[in-house]
C-alpha positions in Angstrom: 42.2 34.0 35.9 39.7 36.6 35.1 36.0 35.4 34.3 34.7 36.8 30.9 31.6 36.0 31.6 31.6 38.6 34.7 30.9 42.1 34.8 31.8 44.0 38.7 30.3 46.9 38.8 30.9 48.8 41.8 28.9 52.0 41.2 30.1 55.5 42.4 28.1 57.8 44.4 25.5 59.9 42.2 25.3 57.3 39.4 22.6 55.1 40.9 19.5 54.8 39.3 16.1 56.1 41.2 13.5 54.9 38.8 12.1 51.8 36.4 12.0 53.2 32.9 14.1 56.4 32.2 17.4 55.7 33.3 20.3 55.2 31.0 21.9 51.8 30.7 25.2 52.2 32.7 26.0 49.1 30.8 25.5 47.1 27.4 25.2 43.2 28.1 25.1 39.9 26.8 22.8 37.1 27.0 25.0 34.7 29.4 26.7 37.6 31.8 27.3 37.5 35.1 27.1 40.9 37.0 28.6 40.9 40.4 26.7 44.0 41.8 26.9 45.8 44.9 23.7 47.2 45.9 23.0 50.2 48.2 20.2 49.8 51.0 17.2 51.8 50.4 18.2 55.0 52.7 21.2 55.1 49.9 23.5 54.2 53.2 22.8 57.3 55.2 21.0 55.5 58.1 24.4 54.6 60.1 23.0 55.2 63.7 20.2 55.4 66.2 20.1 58.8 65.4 19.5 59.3 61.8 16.1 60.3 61.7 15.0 58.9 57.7 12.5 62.4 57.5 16.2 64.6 58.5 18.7 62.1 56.7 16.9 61.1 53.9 15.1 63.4 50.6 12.0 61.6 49.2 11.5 60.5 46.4 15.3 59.3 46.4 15.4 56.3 48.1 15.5 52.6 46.9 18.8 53.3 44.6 19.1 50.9 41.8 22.1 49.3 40.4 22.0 49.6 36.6 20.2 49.8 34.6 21.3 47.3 32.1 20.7 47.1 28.1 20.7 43.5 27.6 21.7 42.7 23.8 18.8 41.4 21.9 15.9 42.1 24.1 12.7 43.0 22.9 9.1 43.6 23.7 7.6 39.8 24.1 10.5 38.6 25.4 11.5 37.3 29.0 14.3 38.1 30.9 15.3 35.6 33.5 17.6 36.5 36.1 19.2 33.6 38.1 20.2 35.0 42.1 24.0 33.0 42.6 24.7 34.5 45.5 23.2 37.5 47.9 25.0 38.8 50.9 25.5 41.6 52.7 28.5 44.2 52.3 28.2 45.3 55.8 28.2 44.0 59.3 25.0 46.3 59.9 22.0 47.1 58.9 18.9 49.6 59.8 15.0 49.4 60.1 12.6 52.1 61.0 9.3 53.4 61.5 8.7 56.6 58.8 6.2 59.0 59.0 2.9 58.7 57.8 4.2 54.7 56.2 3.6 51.4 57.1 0.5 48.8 57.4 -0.6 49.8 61.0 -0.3 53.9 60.8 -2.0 56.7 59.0 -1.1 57.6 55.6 -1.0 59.9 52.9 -4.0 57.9 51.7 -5.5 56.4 54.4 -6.1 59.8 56.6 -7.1 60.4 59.9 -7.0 62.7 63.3 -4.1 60.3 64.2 -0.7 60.9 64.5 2.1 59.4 63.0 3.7 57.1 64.5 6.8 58.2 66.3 10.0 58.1 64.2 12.8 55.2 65.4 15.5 53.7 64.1 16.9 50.2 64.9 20.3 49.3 64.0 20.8 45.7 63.6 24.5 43.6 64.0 25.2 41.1 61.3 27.6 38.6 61.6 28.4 37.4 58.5 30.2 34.7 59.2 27.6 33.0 61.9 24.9 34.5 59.0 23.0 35.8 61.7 21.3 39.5 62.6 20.8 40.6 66.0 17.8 42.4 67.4 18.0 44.4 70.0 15.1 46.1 71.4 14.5 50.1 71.6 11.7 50.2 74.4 12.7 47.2 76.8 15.6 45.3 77.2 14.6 42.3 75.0 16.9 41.0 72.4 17.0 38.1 69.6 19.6 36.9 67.2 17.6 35.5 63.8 19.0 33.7 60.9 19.7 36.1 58.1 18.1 35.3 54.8 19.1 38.1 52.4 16.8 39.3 49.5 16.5 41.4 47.2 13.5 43.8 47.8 13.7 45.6 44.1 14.4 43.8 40.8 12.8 44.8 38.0 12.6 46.2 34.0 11.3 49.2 32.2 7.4 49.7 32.4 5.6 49.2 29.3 3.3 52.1 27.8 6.7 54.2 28.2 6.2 54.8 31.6 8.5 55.8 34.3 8.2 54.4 37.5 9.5 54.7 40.6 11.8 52.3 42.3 9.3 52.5 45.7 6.5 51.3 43.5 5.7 47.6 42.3 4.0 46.3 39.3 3.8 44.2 36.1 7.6 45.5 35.3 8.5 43.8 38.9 10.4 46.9 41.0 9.7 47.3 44.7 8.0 43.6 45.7 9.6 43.3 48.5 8.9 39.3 48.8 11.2 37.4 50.5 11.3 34.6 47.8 13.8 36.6 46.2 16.7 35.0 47.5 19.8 33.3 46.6 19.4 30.1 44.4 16.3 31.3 42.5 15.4 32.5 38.7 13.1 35.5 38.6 11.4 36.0 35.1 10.7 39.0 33.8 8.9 40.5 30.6 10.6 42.9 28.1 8.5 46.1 27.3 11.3 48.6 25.6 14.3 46.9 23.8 17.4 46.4 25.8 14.8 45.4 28.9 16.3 48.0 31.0 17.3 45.8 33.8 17.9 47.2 37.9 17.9 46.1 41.7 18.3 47.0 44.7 16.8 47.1 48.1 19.2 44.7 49.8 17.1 42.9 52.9 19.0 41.0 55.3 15.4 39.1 56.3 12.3 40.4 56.1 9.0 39.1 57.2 6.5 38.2 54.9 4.2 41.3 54.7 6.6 43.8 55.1 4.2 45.1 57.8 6.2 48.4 58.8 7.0 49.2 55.7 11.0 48.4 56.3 12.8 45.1 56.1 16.4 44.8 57.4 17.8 46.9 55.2 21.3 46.7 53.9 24.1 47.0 51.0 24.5 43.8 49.2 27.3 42.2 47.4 25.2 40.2 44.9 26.0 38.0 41.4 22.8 37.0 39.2 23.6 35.3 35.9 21.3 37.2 33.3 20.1 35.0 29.9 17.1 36.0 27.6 14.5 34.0 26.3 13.1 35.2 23.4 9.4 35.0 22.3 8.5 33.9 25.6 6.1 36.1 27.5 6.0 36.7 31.1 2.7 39.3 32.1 3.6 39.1 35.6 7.2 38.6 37.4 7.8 35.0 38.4 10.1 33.1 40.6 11.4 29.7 39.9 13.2 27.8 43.0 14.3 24.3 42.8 10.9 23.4 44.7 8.1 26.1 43.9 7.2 28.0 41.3 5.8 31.3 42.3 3.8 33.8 40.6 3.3 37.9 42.0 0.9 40.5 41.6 0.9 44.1 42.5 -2.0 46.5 43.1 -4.1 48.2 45.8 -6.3 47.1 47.3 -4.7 43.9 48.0 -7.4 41.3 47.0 -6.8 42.7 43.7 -2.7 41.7 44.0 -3.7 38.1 44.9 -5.9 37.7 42.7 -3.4 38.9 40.0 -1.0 36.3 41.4 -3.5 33.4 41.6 -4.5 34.5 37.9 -1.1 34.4 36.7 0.0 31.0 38.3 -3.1 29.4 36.8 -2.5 30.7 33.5 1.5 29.4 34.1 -0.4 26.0 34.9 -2.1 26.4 31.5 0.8 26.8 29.4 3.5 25.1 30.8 2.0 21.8 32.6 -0.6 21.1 30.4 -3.9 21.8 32.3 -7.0 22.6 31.0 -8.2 25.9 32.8 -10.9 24.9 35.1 -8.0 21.9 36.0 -6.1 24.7 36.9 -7.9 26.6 39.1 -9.2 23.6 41.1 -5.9 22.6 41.2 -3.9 25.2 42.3 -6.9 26.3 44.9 -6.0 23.2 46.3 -2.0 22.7 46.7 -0.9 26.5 46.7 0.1 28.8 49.1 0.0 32.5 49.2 2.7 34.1 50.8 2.1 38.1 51.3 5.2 39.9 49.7 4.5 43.4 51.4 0.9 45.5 52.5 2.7 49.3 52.6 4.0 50.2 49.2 2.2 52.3 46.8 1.1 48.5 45.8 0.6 45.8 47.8 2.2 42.5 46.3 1.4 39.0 46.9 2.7 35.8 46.2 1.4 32.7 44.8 3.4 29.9 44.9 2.7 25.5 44.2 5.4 23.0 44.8 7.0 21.3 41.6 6.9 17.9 43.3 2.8 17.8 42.5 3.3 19.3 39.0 3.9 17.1 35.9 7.5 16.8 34.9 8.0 19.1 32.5 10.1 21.9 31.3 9.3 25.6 32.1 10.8 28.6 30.6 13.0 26.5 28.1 14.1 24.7 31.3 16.8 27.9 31.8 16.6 27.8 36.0 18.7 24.4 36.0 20.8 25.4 33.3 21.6 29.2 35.3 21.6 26.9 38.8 24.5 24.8 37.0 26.2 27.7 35.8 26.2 29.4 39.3 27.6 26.8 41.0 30.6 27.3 39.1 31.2 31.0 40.1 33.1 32.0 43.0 31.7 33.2 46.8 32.2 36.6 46.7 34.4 38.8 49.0 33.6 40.9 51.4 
């Protein structure tokens, strides 16, 4: 029997989205649906082989395609959109990294020039096996290989900018887009604040695992087969994305250089600390400068993101965001695995 809650979108060549802000909803949805996306990887699957040089395969600035966006019904500037992960796996039984020129932490950019050249241009293909949920390395220069646990992510979720701004999906800020943490996994509720009506809702950027930092600019990239359960909160405001996960709750920030993205994230999970636990500022900041941890989310893109994140076992018991992340969990658990 058909779900009515579920919406399967499967979306067709050319009708992808490339940017935050500016791209027409593909669909109008309710407070309550479940989308069961698939997800190209960033290269918009053109990076098959060894061979497939990103620079000859690939035309900047199209890369990062987004499913949706999506008019949610209702949504308005002040709100907060929170979008619960059910499930994220991959659609393929490979994947690709790289090294691009003039892109990455430990290169020469566009921005940070110098004499040097770019790094040369490789590709790595990686094996998945889906059903052992692992990803194999296997070494371009020597004859070392690994096989790591996957743990997919999403790299890009995010909403229309506010100020009416377009933005790229290779860019991350206030309106979420390309923040390439690895908290963004299955099983947890990512919040995010409405700036236009309908919210304009998109991801993408399938990871099969990532390292925190995103050093050379490129995760394990791959398609995904993902389901998120979307609900609205309205009149609650969220300045900053944030991540809920049955143990942590985890603020972000976006900006270069990166002090200014952790301090952005420290800001914002004090402030959360503020208004939903009952802390007096100062309490907060000792506090969480104390018991937090600051995962880096990535140190390449056009801005750096961070992560700050406390557990919920040394919080007070009480209920954040309406207490919608246990109500989404619950509802997940109901939904089918999806197919391959």
């Amino acid at each position: 029997m058909t779900d009515p809650r579920v919406l399967t979108v499967r979306p067709e060549p050319g009708t992808y989205a490339w940017t935050f802000g500016g791209a027409p909803p593909i669909a109008r949805i309710a407070p309550g649906t479940v989308p069961d996306l698939f997800t190209e990887d960033c290269f918009a699957g053109r990076v098959r082989s060894e061979k497939d040089l990103v620079s000859q395969v690939c035309e900047f600035p199209y890369l990062n395609p987004q499913t949706g966006s999506f008019h949610i019904e209702g949504a308005q500037p002040g709100d907060t959109v929170a979008v619960h992960f059910a499930s994220v796996e991959p659609a393929r039984d490979r994947a690709a990294s790289t090294t691009v020129p003039l892109f990455g932490a430990l290169t020469s950019t566009h921005t940070t020039a110098s004499l040097q050249p770019p790094l040369p241009e490789t590709v790595w293909i990686w094996e998945l096996d889906r059903d052992r949920r692992t990803a194999r390395f296997a070494a371009r220069y020597s004859e070392f290989t690994a096989e790591l646990p996957m743990d997919p992510l999403h790299g890009t979720v995010g909403v229309a900018p506010a100020g009416l701004e377009v933005r790229s999906a290779l860019v991350p800020d206030a309106h979420g887009g390309n923040m390439d943490t690895p908290e963004m996994r299955a099983g947890v509720t990512c919040y995010l604040g409405v700036n236009v009506e309908g919210a304009l809702l998109s991801l993408g950027d399938g990871h099969a695992r990532q390292g925190e930092g995103e050093t050379c600019g490129v995760a394990v990239e791959c398609a995904m087969r993902t389901v998120v359960v979307v609900e609205l909160l309205k009149g609650v405001a969220t300045p900053w994305p944030r991540i809920e996960s049955d143990t942590h709750v985890i603020s972000t920030g976006s900006a270069r250089p990166l002090e200014d993205a952790f301090r952005i994230s420290q800001l914002d999970l004090v402030r959360w600390l503020v208004r939903d636990y009952g802390f007096g500022e100062l309490d907060a900041y000792q506090f969480a400068t104390k018991t937090g941890e600051s995962p880096l989310a990535n140190v390449c893109d056009t801005n750096c993101t961070c992560a700050a994140k406390l557990r919920k076992e040394w919080l007070p018991a009480r209920e954040t965001h309406r207490g919608v992340h246990a109500r989404l969990r619950e509802i997940a658990a109901t939904l089918p695995r999806p197919g391959r």
